[in-house]
C-alpha positions in Angstrom: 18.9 -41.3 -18.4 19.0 -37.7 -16.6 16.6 -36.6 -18.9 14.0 -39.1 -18.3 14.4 -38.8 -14.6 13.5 -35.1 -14.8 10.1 -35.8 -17.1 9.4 -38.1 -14.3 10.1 -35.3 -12.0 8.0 -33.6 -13.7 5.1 -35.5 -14.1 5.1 -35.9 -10.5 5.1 -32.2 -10.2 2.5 -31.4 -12.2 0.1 -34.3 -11.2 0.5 -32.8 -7.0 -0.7 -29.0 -8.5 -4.2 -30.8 -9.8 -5.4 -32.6 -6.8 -4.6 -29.2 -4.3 -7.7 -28.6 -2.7 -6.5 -25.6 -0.6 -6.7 -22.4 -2.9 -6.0 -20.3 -0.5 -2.6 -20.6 -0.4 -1.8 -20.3 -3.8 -1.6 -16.2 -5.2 -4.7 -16.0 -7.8 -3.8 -16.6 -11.3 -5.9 -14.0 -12.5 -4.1 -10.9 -10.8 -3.7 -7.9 -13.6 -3.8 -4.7 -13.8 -7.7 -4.2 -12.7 -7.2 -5.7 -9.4 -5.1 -2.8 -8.8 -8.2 -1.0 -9.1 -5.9 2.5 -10.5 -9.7 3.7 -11.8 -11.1 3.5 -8.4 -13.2 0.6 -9.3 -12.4 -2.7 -7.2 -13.2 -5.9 -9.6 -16.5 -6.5 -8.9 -16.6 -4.0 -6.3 -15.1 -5.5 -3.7 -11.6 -8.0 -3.2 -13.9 -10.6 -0.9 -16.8 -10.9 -3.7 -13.8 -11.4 -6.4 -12.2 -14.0 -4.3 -15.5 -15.8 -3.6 -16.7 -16.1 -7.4 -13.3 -18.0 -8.5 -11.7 -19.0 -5.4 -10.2 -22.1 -7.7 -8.1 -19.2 -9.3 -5.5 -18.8 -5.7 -5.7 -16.4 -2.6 -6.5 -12.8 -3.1 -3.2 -10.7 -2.4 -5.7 -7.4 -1.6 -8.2 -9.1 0.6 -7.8 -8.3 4.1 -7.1 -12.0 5.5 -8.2 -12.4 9.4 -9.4 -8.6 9.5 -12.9 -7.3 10.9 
């Protein structure tokens, strides 16, 4: 019994995180070591242009939110 409540839990879980239609608040699911940038090289040189070609992927951590 407890068991099948917490698949349905689950389910419900699950089914909410597809039909989010705000990325922005979600941290991007493609963060590694590049974004880092340790060579001096920003993913495709800049934290904005990386957020604007995926933004399906979550919020940028690095971009400079509400700056400039």
């Amino acid at each position: 019994m407890r068991e099948q409540s917490l698949n349905n839990f689950l389910g419900v879980v699950s089914f909410e995180e597809r039909v989010i239609k705000d990325y922005k608040e979600i941290p991007c699911k493609d963060m590694d070591l590049d974004c880092f940038a340790f060579d001096g090289e920003k993913p495709f040189g800049s934290y904005e242009k990386c957020y604007n070609y995926a933004p399906e992927l979550g919020r940028c951590i690095f971009c400079e939110w509400g700056r400039g």
